[in-house]
Short mmCIF file of the C-alpha atoms (twelve columns), coordinates in Angstrom:
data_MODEL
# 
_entry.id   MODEL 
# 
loop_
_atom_site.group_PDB 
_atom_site.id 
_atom_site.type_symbol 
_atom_site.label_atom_id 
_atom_site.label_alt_id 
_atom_site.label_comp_id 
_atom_site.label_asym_id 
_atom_site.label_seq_id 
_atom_site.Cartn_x 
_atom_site.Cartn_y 
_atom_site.Cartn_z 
_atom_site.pdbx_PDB_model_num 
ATOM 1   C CA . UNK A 1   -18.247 3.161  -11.519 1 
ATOM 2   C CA . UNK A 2   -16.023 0.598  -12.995 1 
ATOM 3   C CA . UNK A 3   -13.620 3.424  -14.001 1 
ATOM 4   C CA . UNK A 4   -13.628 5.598  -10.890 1 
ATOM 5   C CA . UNK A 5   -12.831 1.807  -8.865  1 
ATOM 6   C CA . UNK A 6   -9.899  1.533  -10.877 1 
ATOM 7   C CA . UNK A 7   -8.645  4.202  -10.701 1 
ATOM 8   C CA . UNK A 8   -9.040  4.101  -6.616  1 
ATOM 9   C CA . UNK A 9   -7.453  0.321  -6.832  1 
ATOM 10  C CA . UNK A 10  -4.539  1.357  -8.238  1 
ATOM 11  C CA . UNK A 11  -3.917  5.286  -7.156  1 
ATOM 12  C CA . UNK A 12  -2.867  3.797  -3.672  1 
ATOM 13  C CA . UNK A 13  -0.890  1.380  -5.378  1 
ATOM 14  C CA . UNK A 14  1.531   4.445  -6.940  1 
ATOM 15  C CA . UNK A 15  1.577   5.401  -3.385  1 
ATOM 16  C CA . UNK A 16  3.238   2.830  -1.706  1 
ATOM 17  C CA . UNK A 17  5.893   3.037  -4.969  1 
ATOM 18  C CA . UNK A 18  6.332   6.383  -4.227  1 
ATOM 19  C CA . UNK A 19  6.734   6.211  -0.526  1 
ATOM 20  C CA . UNK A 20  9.418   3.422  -0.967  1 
ATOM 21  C CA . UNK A 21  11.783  5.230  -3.028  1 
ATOM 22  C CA . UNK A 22  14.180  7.442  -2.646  1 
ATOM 23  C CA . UNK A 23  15.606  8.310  -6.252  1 
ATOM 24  C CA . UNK A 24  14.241  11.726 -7.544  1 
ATOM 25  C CA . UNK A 25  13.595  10.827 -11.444 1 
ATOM 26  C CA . UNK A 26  11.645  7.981  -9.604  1 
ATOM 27  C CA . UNK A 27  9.385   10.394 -7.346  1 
ATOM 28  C CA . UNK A 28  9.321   13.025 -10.070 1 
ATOM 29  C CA . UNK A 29  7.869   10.346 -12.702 1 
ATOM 30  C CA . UNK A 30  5.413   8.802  -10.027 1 
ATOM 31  C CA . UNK A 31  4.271   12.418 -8.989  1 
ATOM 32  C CA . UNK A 32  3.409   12.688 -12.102 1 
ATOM 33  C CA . UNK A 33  1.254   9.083  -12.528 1 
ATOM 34  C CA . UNK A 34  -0.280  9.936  -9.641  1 
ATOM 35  C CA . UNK A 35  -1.976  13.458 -10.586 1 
ATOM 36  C CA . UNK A 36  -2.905  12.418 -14.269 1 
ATOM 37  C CA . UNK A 37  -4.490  9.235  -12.787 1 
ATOM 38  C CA . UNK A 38  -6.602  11.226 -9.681  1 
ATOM 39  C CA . UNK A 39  -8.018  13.693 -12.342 1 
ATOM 40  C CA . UNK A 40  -8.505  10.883 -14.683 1 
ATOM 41  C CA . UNK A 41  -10.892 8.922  -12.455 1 
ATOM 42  C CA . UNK A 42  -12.313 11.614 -10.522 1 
ATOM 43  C CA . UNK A 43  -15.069 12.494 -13.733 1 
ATOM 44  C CA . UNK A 44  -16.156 9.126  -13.409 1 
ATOM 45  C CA . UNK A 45  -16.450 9.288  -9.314  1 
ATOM 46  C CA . UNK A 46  -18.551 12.668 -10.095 1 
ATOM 47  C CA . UNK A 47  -20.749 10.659 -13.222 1 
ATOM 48  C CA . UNK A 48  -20.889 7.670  -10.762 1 
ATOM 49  C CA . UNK A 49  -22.766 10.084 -8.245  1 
ATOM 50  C CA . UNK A 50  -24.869 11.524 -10.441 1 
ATOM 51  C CA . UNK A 51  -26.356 7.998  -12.245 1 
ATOM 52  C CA . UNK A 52  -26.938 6.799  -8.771  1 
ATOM 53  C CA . UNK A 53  -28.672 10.086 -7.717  1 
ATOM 54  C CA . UNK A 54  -31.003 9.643  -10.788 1 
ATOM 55  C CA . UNK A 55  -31.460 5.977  -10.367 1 
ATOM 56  C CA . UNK A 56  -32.955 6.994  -6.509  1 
ATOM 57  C CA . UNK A 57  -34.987 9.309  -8.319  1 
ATOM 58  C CA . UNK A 58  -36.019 7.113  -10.984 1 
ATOM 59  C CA . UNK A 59  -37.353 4.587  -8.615  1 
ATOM 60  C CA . UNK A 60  -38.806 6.841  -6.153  1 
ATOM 61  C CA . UNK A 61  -39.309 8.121  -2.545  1 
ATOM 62  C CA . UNK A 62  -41.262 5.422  -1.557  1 
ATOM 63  C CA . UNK A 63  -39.360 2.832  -2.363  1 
ATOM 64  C CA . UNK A 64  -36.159 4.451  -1.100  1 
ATOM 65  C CA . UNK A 65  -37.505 4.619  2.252   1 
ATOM 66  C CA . UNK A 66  -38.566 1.373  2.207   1 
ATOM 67  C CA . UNK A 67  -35.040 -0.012 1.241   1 
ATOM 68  C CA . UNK A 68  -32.777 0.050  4.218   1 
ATOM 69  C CA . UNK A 69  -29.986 -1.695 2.730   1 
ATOM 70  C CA . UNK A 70  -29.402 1.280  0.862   1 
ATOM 71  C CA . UNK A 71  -29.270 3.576  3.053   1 
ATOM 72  C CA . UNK A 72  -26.453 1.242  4.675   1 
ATOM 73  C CA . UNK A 73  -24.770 1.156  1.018   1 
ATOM 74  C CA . UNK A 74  -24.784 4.738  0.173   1 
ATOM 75  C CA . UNK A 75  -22.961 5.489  3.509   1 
ATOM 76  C CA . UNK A 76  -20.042 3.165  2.631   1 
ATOM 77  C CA . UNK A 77  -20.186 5.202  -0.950  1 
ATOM 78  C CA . UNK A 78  -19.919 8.336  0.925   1 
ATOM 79  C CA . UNK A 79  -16.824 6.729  2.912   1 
ATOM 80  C CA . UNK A 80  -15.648 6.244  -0.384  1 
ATOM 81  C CA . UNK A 81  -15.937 9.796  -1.420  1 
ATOM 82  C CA . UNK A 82  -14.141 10.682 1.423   1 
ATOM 83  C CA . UNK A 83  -11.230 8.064  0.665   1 
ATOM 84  C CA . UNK A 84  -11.289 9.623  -2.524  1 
ATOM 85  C CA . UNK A 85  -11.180 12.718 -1.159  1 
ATOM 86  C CA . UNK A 86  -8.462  12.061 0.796   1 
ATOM 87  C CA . UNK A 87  -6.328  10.843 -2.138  1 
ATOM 88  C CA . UNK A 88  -6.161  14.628 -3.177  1 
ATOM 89  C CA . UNK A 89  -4.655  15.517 0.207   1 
ATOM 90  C CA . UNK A 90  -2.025  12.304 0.070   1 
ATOM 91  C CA . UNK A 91  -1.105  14.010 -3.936  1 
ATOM 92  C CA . UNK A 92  -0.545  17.499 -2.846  1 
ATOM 93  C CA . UNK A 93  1.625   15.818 0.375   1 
ATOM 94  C CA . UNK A 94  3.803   13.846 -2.163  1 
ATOM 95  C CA . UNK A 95  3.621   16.104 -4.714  1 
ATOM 96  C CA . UNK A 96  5.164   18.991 -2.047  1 
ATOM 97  C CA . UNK A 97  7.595   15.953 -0.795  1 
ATOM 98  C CA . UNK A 98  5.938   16.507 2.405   1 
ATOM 99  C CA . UNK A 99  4.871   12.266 3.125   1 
ATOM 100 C CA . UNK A 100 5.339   11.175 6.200   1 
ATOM 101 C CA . UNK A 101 3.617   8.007  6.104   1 
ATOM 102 C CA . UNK A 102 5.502   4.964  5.376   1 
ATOM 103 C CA . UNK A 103 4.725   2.405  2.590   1 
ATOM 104 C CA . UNK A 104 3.278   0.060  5.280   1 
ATOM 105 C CA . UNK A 105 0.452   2.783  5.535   1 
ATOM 106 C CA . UNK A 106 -0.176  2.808  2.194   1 
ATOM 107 C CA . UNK A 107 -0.608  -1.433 1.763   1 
ATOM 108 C CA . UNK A 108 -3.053  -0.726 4.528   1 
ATOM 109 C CA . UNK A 109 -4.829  2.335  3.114   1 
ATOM 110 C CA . UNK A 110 -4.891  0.589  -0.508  1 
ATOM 111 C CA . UNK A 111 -6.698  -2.364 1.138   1 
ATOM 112 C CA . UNK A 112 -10.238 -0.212 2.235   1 
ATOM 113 C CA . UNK A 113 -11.784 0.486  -0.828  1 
ATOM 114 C CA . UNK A 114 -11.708 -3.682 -1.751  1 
ATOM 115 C CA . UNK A 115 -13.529 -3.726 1.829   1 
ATOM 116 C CA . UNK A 116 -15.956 -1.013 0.930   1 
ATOM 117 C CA . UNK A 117 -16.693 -2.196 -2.342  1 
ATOM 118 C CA . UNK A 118 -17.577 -6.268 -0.854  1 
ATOM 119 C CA . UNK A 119 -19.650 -4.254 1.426   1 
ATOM 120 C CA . UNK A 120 -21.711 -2.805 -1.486  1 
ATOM 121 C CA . UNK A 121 -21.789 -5.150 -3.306  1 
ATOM 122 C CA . UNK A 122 -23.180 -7.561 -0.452  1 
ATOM 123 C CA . UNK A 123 -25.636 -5.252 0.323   1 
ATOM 124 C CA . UNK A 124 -26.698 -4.369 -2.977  1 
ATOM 125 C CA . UNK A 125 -26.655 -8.274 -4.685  1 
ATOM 126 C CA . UNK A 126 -28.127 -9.392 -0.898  1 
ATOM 127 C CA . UNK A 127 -30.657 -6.915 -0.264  1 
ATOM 128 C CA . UNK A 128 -31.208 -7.286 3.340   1 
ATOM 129 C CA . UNK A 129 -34.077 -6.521 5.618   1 
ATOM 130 C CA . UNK A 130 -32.792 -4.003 8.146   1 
# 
């Protein structure tokens, strides 16, 4: 999990680079960062899913439908599969110099997953009763 976070910390991070310049070597040698680092982390999103999967399992039906707070948690970690899945769309649109977002976006966009992951972590350190 560690792994696939930093990966998703700093992916939108190369973004913003890349949407602020303008010199091709630059974009060329970011294009590249950018690909190697999505297929890098995305084994650990997929090994993230499947621990968590078998920690459910581990524990039980019962006491996964008597823990609300997770419920809550896993659908910010299937926001973040969606982010993450989204990253693949932003790489083909730089990689096919077809961004039109501005590097303003991408401070924003690089900002959600520290959100999500305060969420989680909240919820899972917290426990609440929902």
């Amino acid at each position: 999990m560690i792994a696939w976070f930093a990966g998703i910390f700093y992916l939108p991070r190369l973004f913003v680079y890349h949407a602020m310049t303008q010199e091709k070597s630059c974009s060329a040698m970011l294009k590249i960062m950018e690909r190697r680092l999505l297929f890098f982390v995305t084994p650990f999103a997929i090994l993230t899913l499947v621990f968590g999967v078998l920690t459910i399992v581990e524990y039980g039906r019962e006491w996964f439908r008597h823990s609300m707070w997770l419920h809550y948690k896993l659908v910010f970690v299937i926001v973040l599969y969606l982010y993450h899945g989204l990253c693949f769309k932003l790489l083909a649109d730089f990689k096919h110099d077809r961004n039109k977002r501005s590097d303003r976006f991408y401070r924003y966009f690089n900002e959600f997953p520290v959100l999500m992951l305060l969420a989680i972590v909240l919820l899972a350190v917290l426990k609440p009763s929902l």
